[in-house]
C-alpha positions as CSV (number, residue, x, y, z in Angstrom):
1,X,0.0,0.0,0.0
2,X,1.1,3.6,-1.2
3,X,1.8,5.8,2.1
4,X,1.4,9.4,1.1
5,X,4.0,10.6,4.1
6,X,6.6,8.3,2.7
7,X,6.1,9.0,-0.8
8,X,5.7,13.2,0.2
9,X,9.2,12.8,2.4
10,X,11.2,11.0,0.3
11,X,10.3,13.0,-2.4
12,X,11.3,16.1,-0.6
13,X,14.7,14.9,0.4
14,X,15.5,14.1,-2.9
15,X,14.4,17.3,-4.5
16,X,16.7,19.2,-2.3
17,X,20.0,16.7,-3.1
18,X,18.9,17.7,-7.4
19,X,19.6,21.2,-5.3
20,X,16.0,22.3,-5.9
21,X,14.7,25.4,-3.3
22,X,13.9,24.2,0.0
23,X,10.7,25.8,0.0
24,X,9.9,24.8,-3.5
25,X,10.5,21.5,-2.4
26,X,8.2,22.0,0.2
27,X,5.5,23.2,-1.6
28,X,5.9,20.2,-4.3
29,X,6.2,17.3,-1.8
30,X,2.9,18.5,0.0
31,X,0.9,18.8,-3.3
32,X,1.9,15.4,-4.3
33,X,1.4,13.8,-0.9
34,X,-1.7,15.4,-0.8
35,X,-2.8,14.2,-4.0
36,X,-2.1,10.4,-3.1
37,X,-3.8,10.5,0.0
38,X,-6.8,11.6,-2.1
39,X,-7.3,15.5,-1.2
40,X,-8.4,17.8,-4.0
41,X,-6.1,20.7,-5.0
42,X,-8.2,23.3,-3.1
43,X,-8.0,21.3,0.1
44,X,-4.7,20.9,0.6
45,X,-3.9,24.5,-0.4
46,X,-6.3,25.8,2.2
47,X,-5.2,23.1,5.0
48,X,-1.2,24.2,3.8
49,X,-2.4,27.9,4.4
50,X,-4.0,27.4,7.7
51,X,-0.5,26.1,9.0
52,X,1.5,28.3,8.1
53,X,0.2,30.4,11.2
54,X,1.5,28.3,13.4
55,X,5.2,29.3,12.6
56,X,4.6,33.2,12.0
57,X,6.0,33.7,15.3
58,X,8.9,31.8,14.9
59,X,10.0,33.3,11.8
60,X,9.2,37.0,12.7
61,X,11.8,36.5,15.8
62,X,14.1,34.9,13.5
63,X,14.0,37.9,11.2
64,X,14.5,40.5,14.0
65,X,17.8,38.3,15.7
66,X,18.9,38.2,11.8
67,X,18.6,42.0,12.0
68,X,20.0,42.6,15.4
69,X,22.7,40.0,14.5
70,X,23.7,42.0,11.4
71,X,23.9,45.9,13.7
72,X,26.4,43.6,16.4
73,X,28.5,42.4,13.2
74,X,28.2,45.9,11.8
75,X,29.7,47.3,15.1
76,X,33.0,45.7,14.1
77,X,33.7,43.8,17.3
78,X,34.0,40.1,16.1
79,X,36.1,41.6,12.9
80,X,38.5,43.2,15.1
81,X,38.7,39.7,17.3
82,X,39.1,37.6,14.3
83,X,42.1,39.7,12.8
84,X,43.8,40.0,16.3
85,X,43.7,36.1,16.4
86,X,44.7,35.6,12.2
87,X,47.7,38.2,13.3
88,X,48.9,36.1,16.4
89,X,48.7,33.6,14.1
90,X,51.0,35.1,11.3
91,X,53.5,36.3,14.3
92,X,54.1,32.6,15.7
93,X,53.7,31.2,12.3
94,X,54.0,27.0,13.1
95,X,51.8,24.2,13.2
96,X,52.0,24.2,17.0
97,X,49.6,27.6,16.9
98,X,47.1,26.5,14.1
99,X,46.8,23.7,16.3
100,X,46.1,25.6,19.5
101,X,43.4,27.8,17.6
102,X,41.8,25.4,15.9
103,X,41.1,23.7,19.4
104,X,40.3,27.2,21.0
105,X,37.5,27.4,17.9
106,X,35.9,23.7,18.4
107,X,35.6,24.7,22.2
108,X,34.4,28.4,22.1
109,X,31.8,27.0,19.3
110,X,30.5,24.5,21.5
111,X,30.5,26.3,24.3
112,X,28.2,29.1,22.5
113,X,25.9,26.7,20.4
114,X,25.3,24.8,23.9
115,X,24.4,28.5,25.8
116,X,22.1,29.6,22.6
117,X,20.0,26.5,23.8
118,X,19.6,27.1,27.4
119,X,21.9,29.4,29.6
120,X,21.3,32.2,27.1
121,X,18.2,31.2,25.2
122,X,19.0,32.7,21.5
123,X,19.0,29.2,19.3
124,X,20.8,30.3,15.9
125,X,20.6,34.1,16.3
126,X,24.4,33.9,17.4
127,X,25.4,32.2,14.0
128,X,25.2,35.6,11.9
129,X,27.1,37.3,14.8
130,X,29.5,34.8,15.6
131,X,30.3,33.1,11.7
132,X,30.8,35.1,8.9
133,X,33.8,37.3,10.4
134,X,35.1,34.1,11.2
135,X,35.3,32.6,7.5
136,X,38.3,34.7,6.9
137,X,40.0,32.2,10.1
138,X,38.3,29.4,9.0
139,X,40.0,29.9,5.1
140,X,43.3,30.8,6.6
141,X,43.3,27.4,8.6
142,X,42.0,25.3,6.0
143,X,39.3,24.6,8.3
144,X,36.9,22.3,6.1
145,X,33.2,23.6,7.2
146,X,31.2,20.6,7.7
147,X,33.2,19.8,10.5
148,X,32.0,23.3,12.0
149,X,28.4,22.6,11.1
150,X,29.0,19.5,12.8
151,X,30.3,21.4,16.2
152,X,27.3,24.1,16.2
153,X,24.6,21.1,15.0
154,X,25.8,18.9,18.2
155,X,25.3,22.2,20.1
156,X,21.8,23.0,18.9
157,X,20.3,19.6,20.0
158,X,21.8,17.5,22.2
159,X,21.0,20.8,24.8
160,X,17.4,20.5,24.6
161,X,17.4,16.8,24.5
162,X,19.2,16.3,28.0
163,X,18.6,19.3,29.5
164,X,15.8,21.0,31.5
165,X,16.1,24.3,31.3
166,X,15.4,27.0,27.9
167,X,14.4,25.6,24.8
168,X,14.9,22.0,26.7
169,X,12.2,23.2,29.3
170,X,9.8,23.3,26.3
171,X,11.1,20.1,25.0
172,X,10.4,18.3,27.8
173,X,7.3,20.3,29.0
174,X,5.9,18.8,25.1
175,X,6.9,15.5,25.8
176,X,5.0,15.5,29.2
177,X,2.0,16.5,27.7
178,X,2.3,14.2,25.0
179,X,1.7,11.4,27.6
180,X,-0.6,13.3,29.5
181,X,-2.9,13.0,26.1
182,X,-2.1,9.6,25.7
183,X,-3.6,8.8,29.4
184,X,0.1,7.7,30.5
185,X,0.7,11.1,32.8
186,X,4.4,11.2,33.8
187,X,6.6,13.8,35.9
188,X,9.4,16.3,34.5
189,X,12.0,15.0,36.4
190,X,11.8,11.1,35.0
191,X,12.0,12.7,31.0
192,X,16.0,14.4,31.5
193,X,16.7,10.9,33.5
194,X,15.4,8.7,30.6
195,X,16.8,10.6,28.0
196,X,20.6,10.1,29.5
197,X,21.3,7.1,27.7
198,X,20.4,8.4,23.7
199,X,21.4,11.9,24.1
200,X,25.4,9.5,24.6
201,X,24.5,9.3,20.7
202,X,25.2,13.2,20.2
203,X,28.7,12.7,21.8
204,X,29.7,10.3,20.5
205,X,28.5,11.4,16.8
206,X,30.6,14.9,17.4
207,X,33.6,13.0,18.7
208,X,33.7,10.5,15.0
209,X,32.2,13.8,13.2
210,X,35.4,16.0,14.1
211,X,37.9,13.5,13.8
212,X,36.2,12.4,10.1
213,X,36.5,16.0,9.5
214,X,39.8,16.8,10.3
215,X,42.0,16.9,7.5
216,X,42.1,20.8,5.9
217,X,40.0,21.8,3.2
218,X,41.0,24.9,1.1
219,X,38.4,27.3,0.0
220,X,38.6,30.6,-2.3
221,X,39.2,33.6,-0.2
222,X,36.8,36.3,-1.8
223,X,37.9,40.4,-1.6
224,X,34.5,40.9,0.8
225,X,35.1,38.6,3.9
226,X,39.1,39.2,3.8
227,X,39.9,40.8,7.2
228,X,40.3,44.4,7.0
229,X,43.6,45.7,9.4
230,X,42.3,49.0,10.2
231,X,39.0,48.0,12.3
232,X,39.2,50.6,15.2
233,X,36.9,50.0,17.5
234,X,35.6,53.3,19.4
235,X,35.2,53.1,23.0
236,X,31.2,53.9,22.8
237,X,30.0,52.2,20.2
238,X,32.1,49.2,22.3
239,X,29.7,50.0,25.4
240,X,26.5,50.4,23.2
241,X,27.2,46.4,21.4
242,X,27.3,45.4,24.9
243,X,24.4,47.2,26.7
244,X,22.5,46.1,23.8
245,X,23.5,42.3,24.2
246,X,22.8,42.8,27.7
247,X,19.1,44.0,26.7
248,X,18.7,41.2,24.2
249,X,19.4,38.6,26.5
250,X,17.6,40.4,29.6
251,X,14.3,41.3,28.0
252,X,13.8,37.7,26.8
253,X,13.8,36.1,30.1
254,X,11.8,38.4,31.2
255,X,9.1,38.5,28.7
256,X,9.9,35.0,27.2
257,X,9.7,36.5,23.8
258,X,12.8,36.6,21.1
259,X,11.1,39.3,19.1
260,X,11.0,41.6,22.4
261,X,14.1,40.7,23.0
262,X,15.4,41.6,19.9
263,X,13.4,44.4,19.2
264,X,15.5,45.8,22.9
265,X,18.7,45.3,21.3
266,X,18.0,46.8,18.0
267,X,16.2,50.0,19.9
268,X,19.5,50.3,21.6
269,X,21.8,50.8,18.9
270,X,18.9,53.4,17.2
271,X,18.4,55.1,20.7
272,X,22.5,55.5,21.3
273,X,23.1,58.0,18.1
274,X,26.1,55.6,17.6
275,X,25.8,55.5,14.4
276,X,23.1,57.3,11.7
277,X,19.8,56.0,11.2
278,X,20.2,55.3,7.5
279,X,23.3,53.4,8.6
280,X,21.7,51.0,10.8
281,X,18.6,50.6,8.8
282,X,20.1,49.5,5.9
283,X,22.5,47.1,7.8
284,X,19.2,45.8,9.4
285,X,17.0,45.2,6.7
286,X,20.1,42.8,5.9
287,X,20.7,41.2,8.4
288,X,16.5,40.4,8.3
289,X,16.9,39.0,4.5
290,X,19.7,36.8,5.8
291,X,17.2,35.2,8.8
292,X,14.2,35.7,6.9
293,X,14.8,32.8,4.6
294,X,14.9,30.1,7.4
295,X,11.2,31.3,8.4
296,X,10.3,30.8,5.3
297,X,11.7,27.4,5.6
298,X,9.7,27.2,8.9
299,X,6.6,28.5,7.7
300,X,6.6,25.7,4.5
301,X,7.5,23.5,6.7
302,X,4.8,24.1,8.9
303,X,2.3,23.9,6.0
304,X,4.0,20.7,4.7
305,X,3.4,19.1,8.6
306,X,-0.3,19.9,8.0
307,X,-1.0,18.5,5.1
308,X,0.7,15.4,6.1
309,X,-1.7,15.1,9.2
310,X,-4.5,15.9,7.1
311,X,-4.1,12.8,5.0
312,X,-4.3,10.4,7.9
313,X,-1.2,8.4,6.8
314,X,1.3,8.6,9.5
315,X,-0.9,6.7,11.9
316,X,-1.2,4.2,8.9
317,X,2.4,4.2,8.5
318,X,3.0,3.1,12.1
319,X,0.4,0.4,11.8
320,X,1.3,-1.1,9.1
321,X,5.1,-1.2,9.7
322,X,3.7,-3.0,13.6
323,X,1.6,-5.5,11.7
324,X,5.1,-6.5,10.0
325,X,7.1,-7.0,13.0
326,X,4.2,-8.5,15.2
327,X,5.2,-8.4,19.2
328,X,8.8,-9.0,18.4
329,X,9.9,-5.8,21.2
330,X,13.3,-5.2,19.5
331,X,12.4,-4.9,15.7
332,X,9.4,-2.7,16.7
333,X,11.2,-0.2,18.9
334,X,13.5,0.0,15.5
335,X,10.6,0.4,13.4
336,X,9.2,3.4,15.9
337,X,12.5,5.2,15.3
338,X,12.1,5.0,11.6
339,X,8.8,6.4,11.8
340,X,9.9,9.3,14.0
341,X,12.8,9.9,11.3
342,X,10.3,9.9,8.6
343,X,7.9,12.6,10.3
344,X,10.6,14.9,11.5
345,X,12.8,14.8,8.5
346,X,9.7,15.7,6.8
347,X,8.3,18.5,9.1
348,X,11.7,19.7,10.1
349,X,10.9,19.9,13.6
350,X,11.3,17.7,16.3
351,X,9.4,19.7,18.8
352,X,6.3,19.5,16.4
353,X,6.8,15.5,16.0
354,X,6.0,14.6,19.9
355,X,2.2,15.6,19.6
356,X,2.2,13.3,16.2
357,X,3.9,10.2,17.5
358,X,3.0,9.7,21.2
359,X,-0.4,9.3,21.3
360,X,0.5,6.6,18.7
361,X,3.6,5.2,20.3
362,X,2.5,5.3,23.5
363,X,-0.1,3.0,23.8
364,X,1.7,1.1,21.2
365,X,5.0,0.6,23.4
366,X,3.0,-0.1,26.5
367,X,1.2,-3.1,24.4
368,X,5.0,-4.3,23.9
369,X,5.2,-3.8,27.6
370,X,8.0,-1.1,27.5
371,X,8.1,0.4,31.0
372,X,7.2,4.2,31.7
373,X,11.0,5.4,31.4
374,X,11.8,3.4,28.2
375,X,8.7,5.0,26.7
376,X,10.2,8.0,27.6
377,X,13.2,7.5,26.1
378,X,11.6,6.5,23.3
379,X,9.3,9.3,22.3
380,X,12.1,11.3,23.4
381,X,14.6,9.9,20.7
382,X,12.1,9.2,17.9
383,X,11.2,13.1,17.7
384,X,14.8,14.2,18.0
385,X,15.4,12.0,15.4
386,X,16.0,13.6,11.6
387,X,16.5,17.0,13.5
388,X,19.8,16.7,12.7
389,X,20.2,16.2,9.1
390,X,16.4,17.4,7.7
391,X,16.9,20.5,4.9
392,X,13.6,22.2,6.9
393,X,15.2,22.0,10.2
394,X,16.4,25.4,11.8
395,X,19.2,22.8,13.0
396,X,20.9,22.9,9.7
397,X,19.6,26.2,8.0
398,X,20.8,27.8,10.6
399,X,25.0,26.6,10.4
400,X,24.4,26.8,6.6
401,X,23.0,30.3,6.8
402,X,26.5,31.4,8.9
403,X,28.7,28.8,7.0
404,X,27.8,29.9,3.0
405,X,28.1,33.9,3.8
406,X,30.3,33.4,0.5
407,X,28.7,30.6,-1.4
408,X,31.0,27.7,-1.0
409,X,28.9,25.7,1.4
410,X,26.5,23.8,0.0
411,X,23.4,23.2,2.5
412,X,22.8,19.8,1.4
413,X,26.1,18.1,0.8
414,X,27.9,19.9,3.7
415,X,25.1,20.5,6.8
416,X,22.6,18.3,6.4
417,X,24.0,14.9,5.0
418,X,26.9,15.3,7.9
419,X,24.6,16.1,10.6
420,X,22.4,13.3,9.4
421,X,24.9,10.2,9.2
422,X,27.0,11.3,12.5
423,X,23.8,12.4,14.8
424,X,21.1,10.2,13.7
425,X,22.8,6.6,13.3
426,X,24.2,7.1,17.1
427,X,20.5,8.6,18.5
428,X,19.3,5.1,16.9
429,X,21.2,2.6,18.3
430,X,21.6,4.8,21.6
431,X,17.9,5.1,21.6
432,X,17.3,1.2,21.1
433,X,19.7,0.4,24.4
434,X,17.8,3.1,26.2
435,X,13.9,1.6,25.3
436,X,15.5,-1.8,25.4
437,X,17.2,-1.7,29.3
438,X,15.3,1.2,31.2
């Protein structure tokens, strides 16, 4: 039997590898799903429409960090950094200090990815600040890229999968109300305890994804992104880039809103006379046309996961792969994670693939008689899964976005397939110990 969410996925995924437009791909791949399920044209345009509400907000914050992001690179602060390291570079000249800043970049990377997650809850709005003044290094180092989309990819998920606290809170806060629907209620504290044992996939993906990535890769330094010696940065516009950082960060906690947060920093920079309006406006309305395209992504993508609930076929897709393997507990727990792959890689988010699987898995992996904490685990690891590696996924838009500032990163080939073999293999067989043991 034809599954329209199989046939709609797969076709997506391989639109984007003939290096077809996300979006386009999108669009395409919910028509024809739609179309095999048996929806008329109309239907699945309006049901496509409808959904795209549910990621407006998303992609309006995203626009406004992409603009705020674009006034903190204007400010020259992360240009000036990058040439004083390039120039201690040049002034030791020996392997020994490529070495030693190579390792400082890996680290400070991973430390910041991890903090846009939960410490400081900004998710990719750092990459535009933090990335392209850093090509320049990354092309004086030979540094191939896919090993930094690797870095910042480990960085933007493991977090939230493990962790309690900012965009994990939400995670997890999702994932208890997906059993609480399913009439299996469970408490907060058991989800970060089950989910110890797959989130060991992450690490041990970015530890095999650095070390596969390690040999240099040389790339065409272009005019535009070479590092420019005489950045001087003024003492004031140094104190207004960090008040406004401080008013980012400050009014988002407090408020619980990116836009408001952003919309703090950006009023700073206007408010401060730092620089003239006609200045900053025009470095704003790029930095929004650099974010804006990833909630576009989000908003298709968003569209795309409503048509594919509207055709029914993803609760037929886990019943008829069940029906194969019968009670055998091993095969279906494998068969679960597939499914989960299938949906998020699809929908791009794994956040928006809990309330789609567990009130089918759930009742599904009690009949198996998987105990409370390896359902956990399991709902837990079958929505993370594809996060890593799908072309919708703010996971990978987001490095490529930072990554291809000078068009010699392709989002497929060097974020997404990367992300995919070194994150998702791991989560599966981590995931299966985890559902198989707890």
């Amino acid at each position: 039997m034809i599954n329209a969410v199989v046939i709609a996925v797969v076709l997506m995924i391989v639109l984007c590898l003939c290096r077809l437009n996300v979006v386009i791909s999108l669009f395409v791949s919910a028509l024809v799903g739609g179309l095999i399920a048996g929806m008329s044209v109309s239907e699945i345009v309006s049901v496509f429409g409808k959904n795209i509400v549910d990621g407006a907000e998303v992609a309006l914050s995203y626009a406004l960090l992409g603009g705020f992001a674009a006034l903190i690179s204007y400010s020259g602060i992360t240009d000036f950094l990058v040439n004083k390291i390039i120039d201690g570079i040049h002034a030791e000249n020996s392997k020994i200090s490529r070495v030693k800043v190579k390792i400082i970049i890996i680290i400070a990377l991973l430390v910041m990815s991890i903090m846009s997650q939960n410490l400081i809850p900004v998710h990719i709005a750092f990459i535009p600040i933090v990335i392209p003044p850093l090509i320049s290094l990354f092309n004086e180092l030979n540094v191939d890229r896919r090993q930094i989309a690797i870095i910042i990819g480990f960085g933007l998920c493991w977090p939230y999968v493990l962790l309690p606290f900012g965009f994990g809170q939400i995670f997890h806060q999702i994932i208890q109300n997906g059993f609480t629907k399913a009439h299996h209620p469970i408490e907060m504290g058991m989800i970060w305890k089950a989910m110890i044992i797959p989130s060991l996939g992450y690490i041990v993906g970015l530890i095999l994804g650095i070390y596969y990535y390690r040999k240099p890769r040389k790339y065409i330094q272009h005019e535009e992104i070479k590092n420019n010696d005489s950045i001087v940065i003024k003492p004031y516009v140094l104190i207004v880039t960090v008040i406004s950082i401080l008013a980012t960060f400050l009014v988002q906690l407090v408020t619980d809103s990116m836009i408001f947060g952003a919309l703090a920093g950006v009023l700073v920079f206007f408010v401060s006379r730092a620089y003239k309006w006609t200045e900053l406006d025009k470095q704003f309305v790029d930095g929004i046309k650099i974010m804006s395209f990833i909630g576009v992504v989000i908003l298709s993508a968003n569209g795309f996961a409503g048509v594919m609930n509207e055709t029914g076929d993803i609760s037929k897709l886990v019943d008829s792969l069940s029906g194969v393997v019968g009670a055998n507990k091993l095969l279906s727990i494998i068969v679960m994670y597939i499914s989960g792959l299938v949906v998020t890689l699809g929908i791009g988010s794994s956040f928006a693939t809990i309330p789609i699987i567990a009130t089918l898995f759930v009742p599904l992996g009690e009949s198996l008689g998987l105990s409370t904490m390896a359902l956990i685990a399991l709902i837990g690891t079958a929505s993370a899964l594809g996060d890593s590696g799908s072309p919708a996924s703010d996971s990978t838009l987001g490095p490529t976005a930072g990554l291809d500032i000078d068009g010699q990163h392709d989002h497929i080939r060097d974020t997404c397939i990367p992300n995919f073999v070194f994150y998702n293999i791991p989560l599966i067989i981590f995931g299966t110990i985890a559902a198989m043991i707890l």
